[in-house]
C-alpha positions as CSV (number, residue, x, y, z in Angstrom):
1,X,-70.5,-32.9,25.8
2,X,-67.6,-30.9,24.7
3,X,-66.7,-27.7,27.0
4,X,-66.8,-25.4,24.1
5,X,-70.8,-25.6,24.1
6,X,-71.4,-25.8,27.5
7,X,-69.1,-24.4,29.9
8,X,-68.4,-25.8,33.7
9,X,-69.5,-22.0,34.8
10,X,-72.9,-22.6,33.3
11,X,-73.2,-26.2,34.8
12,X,-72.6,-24.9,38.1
13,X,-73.8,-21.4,38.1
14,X,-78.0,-22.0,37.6
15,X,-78.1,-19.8,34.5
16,X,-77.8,-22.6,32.2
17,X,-79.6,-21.2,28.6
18,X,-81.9,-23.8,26.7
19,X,-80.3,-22.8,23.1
20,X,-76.8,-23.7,24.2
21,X,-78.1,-27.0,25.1
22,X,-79.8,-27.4,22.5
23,X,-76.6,-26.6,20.1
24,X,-74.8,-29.0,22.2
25,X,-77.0,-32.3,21.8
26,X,-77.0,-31.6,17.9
27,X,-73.6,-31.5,17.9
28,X,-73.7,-34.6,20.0
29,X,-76.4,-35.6,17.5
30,X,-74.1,-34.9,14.3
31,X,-70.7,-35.9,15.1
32,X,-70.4,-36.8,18.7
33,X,-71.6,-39.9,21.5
34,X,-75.2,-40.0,19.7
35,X,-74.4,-39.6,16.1
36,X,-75.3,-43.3,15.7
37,X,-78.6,-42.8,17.9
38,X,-81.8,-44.1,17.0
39,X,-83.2,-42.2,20.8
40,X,-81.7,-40.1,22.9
41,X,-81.4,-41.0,26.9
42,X,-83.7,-40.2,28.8
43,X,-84.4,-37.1,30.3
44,X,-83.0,-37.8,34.0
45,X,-79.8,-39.0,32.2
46,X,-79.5,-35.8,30.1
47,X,-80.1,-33.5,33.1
48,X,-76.9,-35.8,35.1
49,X,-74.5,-35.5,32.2
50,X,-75.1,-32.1,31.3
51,X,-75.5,-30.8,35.6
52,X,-78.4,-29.1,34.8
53,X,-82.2,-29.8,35.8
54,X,-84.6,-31.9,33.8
55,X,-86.7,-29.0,33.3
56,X,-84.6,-27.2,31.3
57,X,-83.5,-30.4,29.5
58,X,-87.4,-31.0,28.9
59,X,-87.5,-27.4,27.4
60,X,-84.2,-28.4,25.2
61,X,-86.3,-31.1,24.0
62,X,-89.3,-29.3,23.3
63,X,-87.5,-26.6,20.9
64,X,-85.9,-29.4,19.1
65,X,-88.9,-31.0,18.6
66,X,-90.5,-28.2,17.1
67,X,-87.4,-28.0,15.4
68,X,-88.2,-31.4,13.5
69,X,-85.3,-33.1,15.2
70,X,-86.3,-35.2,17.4
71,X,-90.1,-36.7,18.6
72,X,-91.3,-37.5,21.8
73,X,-92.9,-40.6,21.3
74,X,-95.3,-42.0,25.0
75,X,-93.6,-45.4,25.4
76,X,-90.4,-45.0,23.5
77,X,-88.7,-42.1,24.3
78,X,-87.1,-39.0,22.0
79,X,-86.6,-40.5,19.0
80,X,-83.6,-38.9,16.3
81,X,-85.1,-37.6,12.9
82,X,-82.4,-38.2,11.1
83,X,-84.2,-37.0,7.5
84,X,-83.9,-33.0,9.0
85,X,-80.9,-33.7,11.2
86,X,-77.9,-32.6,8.9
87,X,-80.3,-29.5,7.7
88,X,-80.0,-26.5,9.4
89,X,-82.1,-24.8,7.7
90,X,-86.2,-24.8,7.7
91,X,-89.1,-23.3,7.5
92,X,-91.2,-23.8,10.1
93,X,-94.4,-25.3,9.2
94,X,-96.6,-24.0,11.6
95,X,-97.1,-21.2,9.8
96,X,-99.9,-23.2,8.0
97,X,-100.3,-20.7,5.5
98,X,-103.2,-23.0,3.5
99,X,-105.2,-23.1,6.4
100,X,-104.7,-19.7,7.3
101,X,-106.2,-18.8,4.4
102,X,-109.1,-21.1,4.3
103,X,-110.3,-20.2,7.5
104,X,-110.5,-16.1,5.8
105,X,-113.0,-17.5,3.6
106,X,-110.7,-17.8,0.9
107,X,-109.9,-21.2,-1.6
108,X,-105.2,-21.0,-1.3
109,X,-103.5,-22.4,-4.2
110,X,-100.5,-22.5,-6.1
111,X,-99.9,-21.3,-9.9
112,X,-97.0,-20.1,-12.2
113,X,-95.3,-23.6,-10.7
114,X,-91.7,-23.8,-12.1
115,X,-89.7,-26.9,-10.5
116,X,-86.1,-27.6,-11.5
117,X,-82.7,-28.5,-10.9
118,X,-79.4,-26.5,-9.9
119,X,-76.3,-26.6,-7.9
120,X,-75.5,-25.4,-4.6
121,X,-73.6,-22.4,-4.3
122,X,-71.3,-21.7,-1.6
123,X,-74.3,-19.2,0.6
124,X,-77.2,-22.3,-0.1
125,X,-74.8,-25.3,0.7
126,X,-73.7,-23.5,4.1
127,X,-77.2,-23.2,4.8
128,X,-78.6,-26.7,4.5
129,X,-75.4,-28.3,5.4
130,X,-74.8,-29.6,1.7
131,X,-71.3,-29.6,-0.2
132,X,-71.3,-26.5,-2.7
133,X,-72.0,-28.4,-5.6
134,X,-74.7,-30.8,-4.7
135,X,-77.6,-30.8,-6.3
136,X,-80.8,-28.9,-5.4
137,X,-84.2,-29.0,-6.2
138,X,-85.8,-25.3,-6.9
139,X,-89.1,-25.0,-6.5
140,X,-91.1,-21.8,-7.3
141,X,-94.6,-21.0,-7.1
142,X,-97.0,-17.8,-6.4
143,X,-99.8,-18.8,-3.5
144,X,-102.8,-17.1,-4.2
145,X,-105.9,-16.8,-2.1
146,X,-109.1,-17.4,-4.9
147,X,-107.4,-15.2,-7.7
148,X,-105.6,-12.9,-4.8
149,X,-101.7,-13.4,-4.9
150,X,-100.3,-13.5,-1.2
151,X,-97.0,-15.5,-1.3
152,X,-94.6,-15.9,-4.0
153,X,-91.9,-18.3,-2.5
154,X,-88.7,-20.1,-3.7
155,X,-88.0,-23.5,-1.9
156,X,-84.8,-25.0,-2.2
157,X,-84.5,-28.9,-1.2
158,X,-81.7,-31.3,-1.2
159,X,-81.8,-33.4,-3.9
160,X,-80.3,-36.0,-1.5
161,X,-83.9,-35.8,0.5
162,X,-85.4,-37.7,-2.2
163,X,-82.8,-41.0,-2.2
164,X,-82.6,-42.5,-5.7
165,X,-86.4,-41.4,-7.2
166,X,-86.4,-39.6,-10.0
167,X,-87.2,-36.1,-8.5
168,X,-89.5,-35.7,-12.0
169,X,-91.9,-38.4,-11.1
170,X,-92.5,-37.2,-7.1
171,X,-95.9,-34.5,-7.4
172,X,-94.0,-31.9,-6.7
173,X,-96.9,-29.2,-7.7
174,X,-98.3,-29.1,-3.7
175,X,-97.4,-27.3,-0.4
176,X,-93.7,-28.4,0.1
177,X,-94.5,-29.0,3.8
178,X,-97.0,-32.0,2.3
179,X,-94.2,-32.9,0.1
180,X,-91.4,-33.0,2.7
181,X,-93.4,-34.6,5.4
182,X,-94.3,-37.0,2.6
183,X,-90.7,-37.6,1.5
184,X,-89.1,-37.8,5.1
185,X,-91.7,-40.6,6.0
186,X,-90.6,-42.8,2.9
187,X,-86.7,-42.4,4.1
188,X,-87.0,-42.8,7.5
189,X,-89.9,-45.1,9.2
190,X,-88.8,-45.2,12.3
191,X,-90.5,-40.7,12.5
192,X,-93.3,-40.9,14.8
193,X,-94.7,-37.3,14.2
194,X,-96.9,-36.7,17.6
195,X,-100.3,-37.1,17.1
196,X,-101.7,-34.2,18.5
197,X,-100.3,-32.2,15.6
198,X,-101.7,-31.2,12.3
199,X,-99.1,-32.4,9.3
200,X,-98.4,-28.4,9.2
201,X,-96.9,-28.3,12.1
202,X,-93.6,-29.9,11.8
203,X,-90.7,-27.9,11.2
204,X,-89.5,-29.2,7.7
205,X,-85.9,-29.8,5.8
206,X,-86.0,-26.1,3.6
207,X,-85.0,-23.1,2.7
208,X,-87.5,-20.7,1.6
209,X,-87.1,-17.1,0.7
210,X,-90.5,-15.7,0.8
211,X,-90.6,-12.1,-1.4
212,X,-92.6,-9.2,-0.7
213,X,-95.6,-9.5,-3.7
214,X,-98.5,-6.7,-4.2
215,X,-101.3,-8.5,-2.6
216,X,-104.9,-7.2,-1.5
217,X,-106.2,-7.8,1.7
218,X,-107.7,-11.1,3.1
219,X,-110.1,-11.9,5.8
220,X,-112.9,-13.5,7.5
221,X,-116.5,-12.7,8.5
222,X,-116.9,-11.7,11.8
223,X,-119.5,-12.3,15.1
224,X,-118.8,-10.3,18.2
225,X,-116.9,-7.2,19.1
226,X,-113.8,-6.6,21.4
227,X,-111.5,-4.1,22.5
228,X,-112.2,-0.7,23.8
229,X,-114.6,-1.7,26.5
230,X,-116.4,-3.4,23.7
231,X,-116.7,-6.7,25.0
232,X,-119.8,-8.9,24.1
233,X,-121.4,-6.2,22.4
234,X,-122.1,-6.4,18.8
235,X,-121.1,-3.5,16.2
236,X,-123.8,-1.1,14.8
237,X,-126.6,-2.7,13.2
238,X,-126.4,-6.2,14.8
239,X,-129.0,-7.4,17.3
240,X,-127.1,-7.6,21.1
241,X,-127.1,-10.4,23.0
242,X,-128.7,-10.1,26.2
243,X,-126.7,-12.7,28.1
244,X,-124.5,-16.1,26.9
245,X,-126.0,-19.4,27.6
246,X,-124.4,-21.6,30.4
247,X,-122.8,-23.7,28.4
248,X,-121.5,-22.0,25.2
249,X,-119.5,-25.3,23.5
250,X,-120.0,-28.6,23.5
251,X,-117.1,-31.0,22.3
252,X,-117.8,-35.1,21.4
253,X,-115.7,-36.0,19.1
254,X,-113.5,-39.1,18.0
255,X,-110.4,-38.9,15.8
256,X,-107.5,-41.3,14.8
257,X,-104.8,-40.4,13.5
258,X,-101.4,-42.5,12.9
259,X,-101.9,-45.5,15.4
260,X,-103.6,-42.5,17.7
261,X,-107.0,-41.8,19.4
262,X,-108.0,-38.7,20.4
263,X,-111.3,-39.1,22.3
264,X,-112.4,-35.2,23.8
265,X,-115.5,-34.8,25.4
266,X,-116.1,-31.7,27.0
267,X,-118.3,-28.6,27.5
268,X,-116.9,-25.0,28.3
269,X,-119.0,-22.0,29.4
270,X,-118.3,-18.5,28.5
271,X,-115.0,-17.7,30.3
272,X,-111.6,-18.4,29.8
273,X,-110.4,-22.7,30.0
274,X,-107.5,-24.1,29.7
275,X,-106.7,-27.4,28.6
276,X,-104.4,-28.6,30.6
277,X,-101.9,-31.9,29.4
278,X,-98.5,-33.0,28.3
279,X,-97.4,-32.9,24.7
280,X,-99.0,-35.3,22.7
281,X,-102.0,-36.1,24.8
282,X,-104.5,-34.3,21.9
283,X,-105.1,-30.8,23.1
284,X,-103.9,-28.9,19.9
285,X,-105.6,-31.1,17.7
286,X,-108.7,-30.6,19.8
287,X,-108.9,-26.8,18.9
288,X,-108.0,-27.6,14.8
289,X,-111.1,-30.4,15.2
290,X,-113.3,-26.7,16.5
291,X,-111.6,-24.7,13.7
292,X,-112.4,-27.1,11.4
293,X,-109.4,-27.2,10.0
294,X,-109.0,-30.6,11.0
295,X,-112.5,-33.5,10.7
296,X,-113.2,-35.9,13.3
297,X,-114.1,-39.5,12.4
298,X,-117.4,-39.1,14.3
299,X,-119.3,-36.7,17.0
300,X,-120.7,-33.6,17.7
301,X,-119.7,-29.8,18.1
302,X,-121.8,-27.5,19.5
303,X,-121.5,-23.5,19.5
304,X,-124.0,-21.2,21.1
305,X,-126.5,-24.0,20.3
306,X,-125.3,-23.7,16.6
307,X,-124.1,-27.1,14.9
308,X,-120.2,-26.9,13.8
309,X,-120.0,-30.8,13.2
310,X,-122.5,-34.0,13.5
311,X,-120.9,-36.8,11.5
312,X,-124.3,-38.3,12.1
313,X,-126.3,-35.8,10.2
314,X,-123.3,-35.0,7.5
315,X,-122.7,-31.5,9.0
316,X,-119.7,-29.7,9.0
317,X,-119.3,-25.9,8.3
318,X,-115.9,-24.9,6.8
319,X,-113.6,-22.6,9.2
320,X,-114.9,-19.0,7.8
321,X,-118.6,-20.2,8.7
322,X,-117.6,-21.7,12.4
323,X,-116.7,-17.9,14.1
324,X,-113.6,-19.3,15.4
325,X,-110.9,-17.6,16.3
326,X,-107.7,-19.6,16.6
327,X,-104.3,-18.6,17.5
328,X,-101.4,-20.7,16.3
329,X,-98.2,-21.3,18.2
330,X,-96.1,-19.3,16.1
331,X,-98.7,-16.7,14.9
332,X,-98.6,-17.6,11.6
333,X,-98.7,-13.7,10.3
334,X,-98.2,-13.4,6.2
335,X,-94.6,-12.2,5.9
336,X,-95.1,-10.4,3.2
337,X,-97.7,-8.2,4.5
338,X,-97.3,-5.5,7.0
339,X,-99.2,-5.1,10.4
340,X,-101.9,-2.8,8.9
341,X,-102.5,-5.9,5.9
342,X,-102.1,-8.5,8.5
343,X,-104.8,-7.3,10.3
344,X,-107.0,-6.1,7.5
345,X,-107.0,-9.9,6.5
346,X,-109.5,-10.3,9.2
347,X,-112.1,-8.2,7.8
348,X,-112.8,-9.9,4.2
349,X,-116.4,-10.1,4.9
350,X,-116.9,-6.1,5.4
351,X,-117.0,-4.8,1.7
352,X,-117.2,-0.8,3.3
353,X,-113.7,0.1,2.7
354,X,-113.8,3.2,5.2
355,X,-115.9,1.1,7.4
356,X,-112.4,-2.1,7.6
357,X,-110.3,0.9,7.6
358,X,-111.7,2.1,10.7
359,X,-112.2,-0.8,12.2
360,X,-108.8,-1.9,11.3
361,X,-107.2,1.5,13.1
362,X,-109.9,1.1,16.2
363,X,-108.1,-2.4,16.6
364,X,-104.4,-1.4,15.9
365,X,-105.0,1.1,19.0
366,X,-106.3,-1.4,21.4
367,X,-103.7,-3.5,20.7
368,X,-101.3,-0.8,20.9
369,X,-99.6,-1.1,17.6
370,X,-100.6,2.0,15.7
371,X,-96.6,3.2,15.5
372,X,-95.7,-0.6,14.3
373,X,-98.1,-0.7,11.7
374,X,-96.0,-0.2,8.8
375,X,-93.6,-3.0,9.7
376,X,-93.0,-6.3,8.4
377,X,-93.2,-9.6,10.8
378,X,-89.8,-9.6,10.8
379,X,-89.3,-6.8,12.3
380,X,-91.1,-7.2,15.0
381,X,-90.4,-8.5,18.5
382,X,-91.8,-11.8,19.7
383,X,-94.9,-10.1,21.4
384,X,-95.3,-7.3,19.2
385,X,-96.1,-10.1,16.0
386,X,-98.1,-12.0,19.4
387,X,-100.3,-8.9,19.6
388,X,-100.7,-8.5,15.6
389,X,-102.0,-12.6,15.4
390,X,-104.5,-11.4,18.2
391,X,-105.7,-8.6,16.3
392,X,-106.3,-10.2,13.2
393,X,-108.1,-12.5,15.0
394,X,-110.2,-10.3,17.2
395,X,-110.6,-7.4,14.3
396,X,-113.3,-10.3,13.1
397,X,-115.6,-10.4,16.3
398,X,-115.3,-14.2,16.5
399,X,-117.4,-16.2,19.2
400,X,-115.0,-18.1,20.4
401,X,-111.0,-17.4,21.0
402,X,-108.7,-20.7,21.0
403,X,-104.8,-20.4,21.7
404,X,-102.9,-22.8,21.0
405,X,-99.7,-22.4,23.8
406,X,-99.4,-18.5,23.0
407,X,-96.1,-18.3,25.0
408,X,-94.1,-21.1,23.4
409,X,-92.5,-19.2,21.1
410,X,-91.6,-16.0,23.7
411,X,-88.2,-15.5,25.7
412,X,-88.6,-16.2,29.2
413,X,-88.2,-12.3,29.9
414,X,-91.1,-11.2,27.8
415,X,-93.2,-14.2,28.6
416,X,-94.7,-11.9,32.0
417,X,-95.2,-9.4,29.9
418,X,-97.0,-10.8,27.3
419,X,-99.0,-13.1,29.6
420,X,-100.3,-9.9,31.3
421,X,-101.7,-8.4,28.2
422,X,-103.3,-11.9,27.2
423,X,-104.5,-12.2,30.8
424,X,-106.3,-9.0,30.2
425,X,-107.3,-9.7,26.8
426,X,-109.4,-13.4,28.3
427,X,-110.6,-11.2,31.1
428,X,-112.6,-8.8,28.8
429,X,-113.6,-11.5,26.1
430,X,-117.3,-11.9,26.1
431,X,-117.5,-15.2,24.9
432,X,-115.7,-18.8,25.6
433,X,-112.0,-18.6,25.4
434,X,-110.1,-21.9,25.3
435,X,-106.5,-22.1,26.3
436,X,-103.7,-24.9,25.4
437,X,-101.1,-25.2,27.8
438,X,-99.0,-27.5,29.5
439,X,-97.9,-25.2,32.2
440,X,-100.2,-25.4,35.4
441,X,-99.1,-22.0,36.5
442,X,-100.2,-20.5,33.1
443,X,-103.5,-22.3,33.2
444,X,-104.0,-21.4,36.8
445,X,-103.8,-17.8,36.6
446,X,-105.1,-17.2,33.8
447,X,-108.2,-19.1,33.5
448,X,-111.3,-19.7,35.1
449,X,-112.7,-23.5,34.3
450,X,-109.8,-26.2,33.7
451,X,-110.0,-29.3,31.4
452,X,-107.0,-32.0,32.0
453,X,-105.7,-33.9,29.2
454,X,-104.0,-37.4,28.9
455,X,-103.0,-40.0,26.0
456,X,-106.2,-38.4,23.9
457,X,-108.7,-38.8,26.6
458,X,-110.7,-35.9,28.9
459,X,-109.5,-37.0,32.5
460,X,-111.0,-34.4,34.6
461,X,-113.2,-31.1,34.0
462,X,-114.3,-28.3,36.6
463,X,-113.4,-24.6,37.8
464,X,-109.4,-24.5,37.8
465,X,-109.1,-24.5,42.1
466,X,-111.6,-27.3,42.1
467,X,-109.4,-29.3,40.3
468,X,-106.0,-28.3,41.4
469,X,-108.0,-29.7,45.1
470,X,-109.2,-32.6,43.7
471,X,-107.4,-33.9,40.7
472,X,-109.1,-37.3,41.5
473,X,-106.5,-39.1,39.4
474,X,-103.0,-39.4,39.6
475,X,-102.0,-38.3,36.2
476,X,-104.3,-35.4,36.4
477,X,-102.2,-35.0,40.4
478,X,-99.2,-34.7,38.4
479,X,-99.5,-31.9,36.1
480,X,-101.0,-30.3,38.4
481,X,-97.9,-30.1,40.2
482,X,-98.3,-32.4,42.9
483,X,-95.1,-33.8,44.0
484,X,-96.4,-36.3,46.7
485,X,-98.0,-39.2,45.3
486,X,-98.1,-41.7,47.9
487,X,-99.2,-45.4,47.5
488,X,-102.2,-46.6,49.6
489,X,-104.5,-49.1,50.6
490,X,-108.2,-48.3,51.4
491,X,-108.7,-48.6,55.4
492,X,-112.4,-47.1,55.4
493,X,-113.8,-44.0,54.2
494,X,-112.2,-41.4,55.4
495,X,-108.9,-43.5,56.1
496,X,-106.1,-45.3,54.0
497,X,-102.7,-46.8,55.5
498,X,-99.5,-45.6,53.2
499,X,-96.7,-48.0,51.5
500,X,-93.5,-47.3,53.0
501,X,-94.8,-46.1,56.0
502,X,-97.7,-48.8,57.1
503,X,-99.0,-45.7,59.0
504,X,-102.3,-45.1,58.7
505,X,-104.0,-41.2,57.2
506,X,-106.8,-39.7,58.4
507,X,-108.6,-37.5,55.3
508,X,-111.4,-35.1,55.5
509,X,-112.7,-36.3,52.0
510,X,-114.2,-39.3,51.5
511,X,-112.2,-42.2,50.2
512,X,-113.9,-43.8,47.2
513,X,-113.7,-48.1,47.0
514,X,-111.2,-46.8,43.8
515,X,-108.7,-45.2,45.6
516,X,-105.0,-46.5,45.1
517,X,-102.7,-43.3,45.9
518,X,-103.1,-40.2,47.7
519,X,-101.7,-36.8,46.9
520,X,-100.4,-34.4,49.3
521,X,-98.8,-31.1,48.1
522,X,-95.3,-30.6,48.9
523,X,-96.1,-26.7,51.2
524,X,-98.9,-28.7,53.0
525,X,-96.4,-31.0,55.3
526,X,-94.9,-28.9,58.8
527,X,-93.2,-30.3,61.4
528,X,-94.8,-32.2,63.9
529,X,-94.5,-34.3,67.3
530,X,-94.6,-38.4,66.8
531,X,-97.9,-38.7,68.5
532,X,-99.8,-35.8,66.3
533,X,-102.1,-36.9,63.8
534,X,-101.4,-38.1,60.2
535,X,-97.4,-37.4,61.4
536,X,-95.0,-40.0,59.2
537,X,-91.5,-40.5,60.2
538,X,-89.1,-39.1,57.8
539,X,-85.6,-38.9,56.8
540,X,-83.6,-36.5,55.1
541,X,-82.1,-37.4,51.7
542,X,-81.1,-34.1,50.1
543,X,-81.6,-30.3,50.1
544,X,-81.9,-27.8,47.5
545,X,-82.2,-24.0,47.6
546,X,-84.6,-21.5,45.4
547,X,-85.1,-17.9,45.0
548,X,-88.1,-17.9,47.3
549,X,-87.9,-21.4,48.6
550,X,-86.3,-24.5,49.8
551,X,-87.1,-27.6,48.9
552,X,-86.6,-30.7,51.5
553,X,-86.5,-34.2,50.0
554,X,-87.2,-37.4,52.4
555,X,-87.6,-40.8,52.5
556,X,-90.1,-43.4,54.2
557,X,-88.6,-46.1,57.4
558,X,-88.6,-48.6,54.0
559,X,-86.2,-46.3,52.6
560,X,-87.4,-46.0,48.9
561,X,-90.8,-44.0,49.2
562,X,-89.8,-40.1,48.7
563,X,-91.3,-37.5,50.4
564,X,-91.2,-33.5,49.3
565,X,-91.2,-30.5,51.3
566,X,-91.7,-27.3,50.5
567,X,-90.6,-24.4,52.5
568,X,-91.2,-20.6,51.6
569,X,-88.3,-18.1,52.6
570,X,-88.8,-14.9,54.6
571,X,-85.8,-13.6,52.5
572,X,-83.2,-14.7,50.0
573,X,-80.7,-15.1,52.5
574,X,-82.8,-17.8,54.4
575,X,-80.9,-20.4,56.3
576,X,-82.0,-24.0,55.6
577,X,-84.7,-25.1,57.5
578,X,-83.6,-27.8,60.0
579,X,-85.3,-31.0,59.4
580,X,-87.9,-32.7,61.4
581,X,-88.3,-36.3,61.9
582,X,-91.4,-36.3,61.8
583,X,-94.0,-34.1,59.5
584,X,-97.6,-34.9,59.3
585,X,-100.7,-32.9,57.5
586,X,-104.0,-31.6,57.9
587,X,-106.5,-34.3,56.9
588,X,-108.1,-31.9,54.5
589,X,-104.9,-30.9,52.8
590,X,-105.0,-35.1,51.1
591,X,-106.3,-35.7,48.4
592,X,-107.8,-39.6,47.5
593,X,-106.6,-40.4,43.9
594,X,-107.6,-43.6,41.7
């Protein structure tokens, strides 16, 4: 990489930033070592070029991804989109303005539709990375919700985008992420969009100026009150609850999509659950199959003993009738609307107009945004429009509150912040809560119940502490956090003899005829004597230093099995711990894995 984008005092210094990686691999990507990439290298080979740690290369990857440039792809690798990769421009299509505005209750589309040709000028060609000059395809429209207007938008796209077709044949009249995802697929097969993805959510090859228009307010009908206290009650006038059933939803549902299978079968009570996984495993389009913004090919979902969806008896209520509240990565608030209208958009099924005002105000004030509520999206900070999306959502009392990785899009400094406030926020809901994440810490502080996800399929279910004890798989182990996964052989039912060692492990849990691996957490080793139980023989291989920890890396007598150690500090000025040769475990601290 050249020095210019990442400098040797970042590679050495720990405070490497993602977005200066980023910039470097698509220069890389442009004119540099990959610019006649089909896939970039692998993770582990990007973290030892660039001296930095897979994990910030992993979250590197992940912007650029939901950048459109690349995608992840199980079995492949990150695969180059070259059909966005010379743009620099886009509009992000998880906005998913159409439906947005379904699930208000509303019917979005397009009129006043005026598509033509132009040149570049010297601004728009320094944008998209065209020649000033080249042609462009203008595209202008008004979006209206029924006969409401919300959106009046100019798209430009390259002519280039759409290879030799004559631009006037291609159906040009639809949402331009449709047409762009549409277009890019015909130019480049080799885009393997991730699967657990609505199309909308792909950032897209664009550049959209989106203009203030006069717009009344939209919204959705509402179920159950929050904020101020108010949890699980209902407002004046509606009957009150007297307690939630056990289980409040019920998910059995099949959906394939693009060579994937998203099987989820699950049921959640009334508290907060995450939904634990690594990208592309299904969780996000598990919450759009409860939305209903997206159908499954068959099954059931179950709300408070209400019906959502039963392919077999042909039901399947639209979003506005579901009482779903769903929170999408980016927020998707209307640009052209302030905070006050953004929220109000919540409320289209209360026809009182002092009765939305008020309830619009009571919200703005438990979210704390009555000073911002003038303001524009843009001008808010990443939590602030965070807190707006939540409001809009919660202003309609809906029965069930779905959040599709709600600190994705945050700074690493405001992501505490923010996570506090939605902490609080699940705390006080009164109903079921679901929580998309691929960040164990998130999902275990935050949530009550844990579902793990892998390759579309429901691998384990339970409270969140049950599950980080007994992960009872080793994919389920591993996102988890577990860094010991240790090969095994069955011995008898409460012992198995580890590869690498041929020593055998004593465990307080029984060990099913299934078990392959074991997993032992890296802070549950300490040093031991040779004869002490469960102690293995270890050697040092490396060292590496934390804040608030060190971490101790071994390997086995065969010398290929690795071993991890944890160790906390007493203060940042900790010496090394000295390292045993032997370090053993309690035999309640392993964990049998199949």
């Amino acid at each position: 990489m050249k020095e210019s984008a990442l400098t040797s005092s970042n590679r050495l210094g720990g405070a490497v930033i993602s977005d200066r990686i980023v910039a470097s691999l698509l220069e890389e990507l442009r004119t540099g070592r990959y610019a006649r990439a089909d896939r970039l290298p692998a993770e582990v080979d990007l973290a030892a070029e660039l001296g930095v740690s897979r994990t910030v290369i992993r979250d590197a990857l992940s912007e650029m991804e939901r950048a459109g440039y690349v995608e992840r792809v199980r079995g492949i690798g990150t695969v180059v989109n070259r059909a966005v990769l010379s743009l620099r421009s886009r509009l992000d299509q998880k906005l998913e303005y159409y439906p947005l505005i379904r699930s208000f209750g509303s019917y979005p589309h397009a009129d006043g539709i005026q598509v033509f040709p132009i040149r570049a000028g010297e601004e728009l060609a320094r944008d998209l990375e065209i020649e000033p000059g080249d042609d462009v395809i203008c595209i202008k429209k008004r979006i209206l919700a029924d006969t409401t207007p919300v959106i009046y938008s100019i798209d430009y796209l390259p002519r280039a985008l759409f290879g030799a077709r004559d631009y006037t044949r291609i159906d040009l009249t639809g949402g331009v992420f449709d047409i762009l995802e549409r277009e890019c697929h015909q130019h480049d097969r080799r885009l393997h969009p991730r699967q657990d993805r609505h199309h909308c959510h792909h950032r897209v090859p664009a550049v959209a100026h989106q203009r203030r228009s006069r717009c009344h307010a939209l919204g959705a009908g509402g179920y159950r009150d929050l904020g101020s206290g108010a949890a699980g009650r209902e407002s004046a006038g509606e009957k009150t609850e007297s307690r939630w059933p056990r289980m409040s939803l019920e998910v059995n549902i099949t959906k394939k999509l693009n060579g994937f299978t998203l099987h989820a079968n699950f049921a959640a009570r009334s508290t907060a659950t995450a939904i634990l996984g690594a990208s592309g495993c299904g969780k996000s389009m598990t919450l759009r199959c409860i939305a209903g913004i997206v159908k499954p090919d068959a099954g059931r979902i179950v709300l408070d003993g209400r019906v959502l969806f039963d392919s077999a008896q042909h039901i399947d209520l639209p979003p506005q009738q579901r009482g779903v509240g769903l929170l999408f990565q980016n927020y998707a608030l209307f640009p052209n609307m302030t905070v006050e209208q953004n929220v109000l958009c919540g409320l289209k099924a209360e026809k009182d107009k002092a009765a939305r005002k008020a309830r619009c105000a009571e919200m703005l004030q438990a979210m704390r945004l009555e000073s911002l509520a003038k303001r524009y999206p843009a001008q808010l900070s990443g939590g602030q429009q965070q807190r707006t999306a939540l409001a809009r959502i919660l202003v309609g009392r809906p029965k069930i509150l779905m959040l599709d990785e709600p600190f994705s899009a945050l700074d690493s400094y405001l992501r505490e912040e923010v996570e506090g406030e939605v902490g609080s926020l699940l705390a006080g809901f009164g109903g079921t809560a679901l929580l998309v994440t691929h960040n164990r810490d998130e999902a275990y502080r935050l949530c009550r119940d844990m579902i793990v996800m892998d390759g579309g399929q429901v691998l384990r279910t339970g409270g969140t502490k049950e599950v980080f004890a007994d992960p009872q798989s080793t994919t389920a182990a591993r996102l988890t956090g577990c860094k010991n996964i240790l090969s095994c052989t069955r011995v008898d039912a409460h012992t198995v003899r580890l590869t690498g060692w041929d020593a055998p492990l004593h465990l307080a849990a029984e060990v099913p005829e299934t078990c392959t691996a074991v997993g032992i957490r890296a802070h549950d080793f300490a040093p031991c004597a040779p004869a002490a139980p469960n102690a293995l023989p270890v050697q040092l291989n490396s060292t590496s230093e934390n804040p608030f920890d060190w971490n101790l890396i071994f390997t086995a007598p065969d010398g290929t099995t690795r071993l991890w150690w944890k160790v906390s500090k007493t203060n940042l000025t900790a010496a090394s711990p000295e390292a045993p040769a032997f370090l053993g475990t309690a035999p309640q601290n392993i964990m049998p894995l199949g």
